[in-house]
C-alpha positions, -999 to +999 in steps of 0.1 A: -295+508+383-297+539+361-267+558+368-278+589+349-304+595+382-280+592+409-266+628+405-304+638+409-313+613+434-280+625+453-289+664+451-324+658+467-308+636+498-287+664+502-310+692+500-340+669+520-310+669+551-307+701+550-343+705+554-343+679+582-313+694+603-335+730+602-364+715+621-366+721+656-369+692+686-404+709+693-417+708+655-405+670+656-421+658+684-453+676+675-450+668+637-447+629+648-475+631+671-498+642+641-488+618+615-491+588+647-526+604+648-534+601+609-521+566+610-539+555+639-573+568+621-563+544+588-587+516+587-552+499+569-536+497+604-563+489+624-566+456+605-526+449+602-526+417+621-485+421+610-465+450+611-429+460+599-419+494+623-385+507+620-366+524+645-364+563+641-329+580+630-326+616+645-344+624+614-374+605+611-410+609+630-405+594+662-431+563+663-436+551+694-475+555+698-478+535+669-454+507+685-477+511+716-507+507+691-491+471+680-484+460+717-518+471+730-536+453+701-510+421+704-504+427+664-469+410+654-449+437+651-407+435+637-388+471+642-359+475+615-325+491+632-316+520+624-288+504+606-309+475+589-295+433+589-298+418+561-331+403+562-327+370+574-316+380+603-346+404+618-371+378+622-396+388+598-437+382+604-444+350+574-471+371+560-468+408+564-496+429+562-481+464+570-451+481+566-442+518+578-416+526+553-397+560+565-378+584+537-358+611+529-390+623+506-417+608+486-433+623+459-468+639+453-476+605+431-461+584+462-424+572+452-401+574+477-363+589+479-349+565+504-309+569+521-294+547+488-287+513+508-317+494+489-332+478+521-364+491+520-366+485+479-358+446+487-382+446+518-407+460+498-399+437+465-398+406+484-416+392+514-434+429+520-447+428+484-481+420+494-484+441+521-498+477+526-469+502+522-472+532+542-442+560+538-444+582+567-423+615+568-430+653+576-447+676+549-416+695+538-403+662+525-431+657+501-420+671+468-437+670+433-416+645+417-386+618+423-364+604+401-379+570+400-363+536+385-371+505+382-370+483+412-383+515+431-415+506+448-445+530+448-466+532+482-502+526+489-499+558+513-479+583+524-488+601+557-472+637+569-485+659+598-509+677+575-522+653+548-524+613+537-519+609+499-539+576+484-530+560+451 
């Protein structure tokens, strides 16, 4: 871990909260129900057969149409806690083909600032490394660059209420 970007990584968390604890109930809810909308459109997640969901922290875009999409389509579908087990114990899909990966930003080139725990970065590194890796958060969170090191993983997408950034 390079130490010399945690004071960074650190001042962005704090700032992005900040941020986050400004936004109204209203522009949550509505703000979730447009990036559910651009992620329903993705031709990625209508042919996950496997999806990793997490559930939402007071913070995060609330997801439930999309866990609705995954029950109406039958597509294996594991929710991380809001407080994530260690791995072995969340029953896992084999083969993932999705993951929704939430954060406290991403940036314009689509790295991703997550809360500091790692479990996302491991995820991601290990048995979601194959998978399509979709960060999900709201617009203001999208800023023009993260500190990034090296076992940071990059995403295919990253969807907000107003736009989908590609690699």
């Amino acid at each position: 871990m390079d130490q010399s970007l945690q004071p960074q990584k650190a001042a962005l968390r704090v700032e992005m909260m900040k941020l986050v604890r400004q936004m109204t109930a209203e522009d949550r809810e509505s703000f979730s129900d447009e990036i559910c909308e651009r992620v329903l459109e993705m031709a990625e997640w209508a042919q996950a057969q496997t999806a990793v969901l997490f559930i939402p922290l007071p913070s995060e875009p609330m997801i439930m149409p999309l866990k609705l999409d995954c029950d109406a389509r039958r597509v294996a579908c594991a929710n991380i806690p809001q407080s994530p087990k260690p791995e072995n114990e969340l029953h896992l899909p084999e083969n993932i083909d999705l993951v929704l990966v939430p954060g406290l930003a991403f940036s314009t080139d689509r790295h991703r600032l997550g809360r500091g725990g790692g479990f996302f970065d491991r995820l991601l590194g290990g048995k979601g490394a194959q998978a399509f890796k979709l960060g999900i958060c709201f617009s203001f969170q999208l800023v023009d660059s993260i500190p990034a090191e090296g076992h940071d993983v990059i995403m295919d997408a990253v969807v907000t209420e107003s736009e989908t950034l590609r690699g």
